[in-house]
C-alpha positions as CSV (number, residue, x, y, z in Angstrom):
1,X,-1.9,-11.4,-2.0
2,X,-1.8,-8.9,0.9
3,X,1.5,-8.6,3.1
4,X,1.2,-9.4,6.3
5,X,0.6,-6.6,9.0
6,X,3.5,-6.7,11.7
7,X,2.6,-4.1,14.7
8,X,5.3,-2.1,15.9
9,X,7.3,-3.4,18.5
10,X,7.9,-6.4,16.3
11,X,10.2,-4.9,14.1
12,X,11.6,-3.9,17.6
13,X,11.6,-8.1,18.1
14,X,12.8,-8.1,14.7
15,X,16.3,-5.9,15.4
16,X,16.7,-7.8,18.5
17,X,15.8,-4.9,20.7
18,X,13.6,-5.2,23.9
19,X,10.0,-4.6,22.5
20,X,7.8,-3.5,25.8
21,X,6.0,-0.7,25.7
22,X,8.5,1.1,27.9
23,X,11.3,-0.3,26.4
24,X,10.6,1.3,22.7
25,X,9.7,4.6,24.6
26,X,13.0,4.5,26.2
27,X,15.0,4.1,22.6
28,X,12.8,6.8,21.3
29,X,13.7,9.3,23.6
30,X,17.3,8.2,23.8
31,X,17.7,8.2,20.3
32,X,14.7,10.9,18.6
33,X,17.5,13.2,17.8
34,X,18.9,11.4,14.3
35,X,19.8,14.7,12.5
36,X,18.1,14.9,8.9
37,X,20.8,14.6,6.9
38,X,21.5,11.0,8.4
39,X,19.7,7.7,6.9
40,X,17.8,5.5,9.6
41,X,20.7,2.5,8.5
42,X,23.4,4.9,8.6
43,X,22.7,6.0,12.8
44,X,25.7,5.2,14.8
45,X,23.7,2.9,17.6
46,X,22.7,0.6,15.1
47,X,24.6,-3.2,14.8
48,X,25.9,-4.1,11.5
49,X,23.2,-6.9,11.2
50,X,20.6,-4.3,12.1
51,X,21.6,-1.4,9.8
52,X,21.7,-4.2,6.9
53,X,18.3,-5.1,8.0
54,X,16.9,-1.9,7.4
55,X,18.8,-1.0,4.4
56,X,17.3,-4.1,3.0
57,X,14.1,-3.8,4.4
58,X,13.4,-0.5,2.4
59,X,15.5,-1.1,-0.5
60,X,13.6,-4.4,-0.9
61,X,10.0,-3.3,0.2
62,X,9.2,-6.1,2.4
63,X,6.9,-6.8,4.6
64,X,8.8,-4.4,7.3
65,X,8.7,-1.4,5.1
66,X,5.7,0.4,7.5
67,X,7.1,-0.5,10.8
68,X,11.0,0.5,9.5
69,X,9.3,3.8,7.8
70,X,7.2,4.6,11.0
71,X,10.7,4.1,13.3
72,X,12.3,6.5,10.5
73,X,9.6,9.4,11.5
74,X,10.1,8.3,14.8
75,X,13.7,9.0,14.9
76,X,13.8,12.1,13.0
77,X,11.0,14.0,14.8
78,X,9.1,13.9,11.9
């Protein structure tokens, strides 16, 4: 069984974020800067709910684990 393929700006959907284009741009640039040493679920912007999301998301390896590892990059400039 294959996991279903969710494109980007619905994990955006997903966190309860606006997901337009110019909307995920916006959060990118606003907050590209997450220092290396800090986990994607441990930035300071995030909602409880949506820092458990993501911890779950990658500790569980769900379907989410692409989009949440592509924001991660994202995020850290990588």
């Amino acid at each position: 069984m294959t996991s279903p393929h969710h494109p980007f700006h619905e994990l955006f959907e997903q966190l309860g974020l606006p997901s337009d284009a110019d909307s995920i741009a916006r959060f990118l640039r606003e907050h590209g800067d997450l220092p290396g040493d800090v986990a994607l679920s441990d930035a300071p912007f995030w909602l409880p709910a949506q820092a458990a999301f993501l911890r779950e998301t990658l500790h569980q390896d769900s379907d989410w684990s692409h989009q949440v590892d592509q924001l991660n990059k994202a995020l850290h400039g990588l």
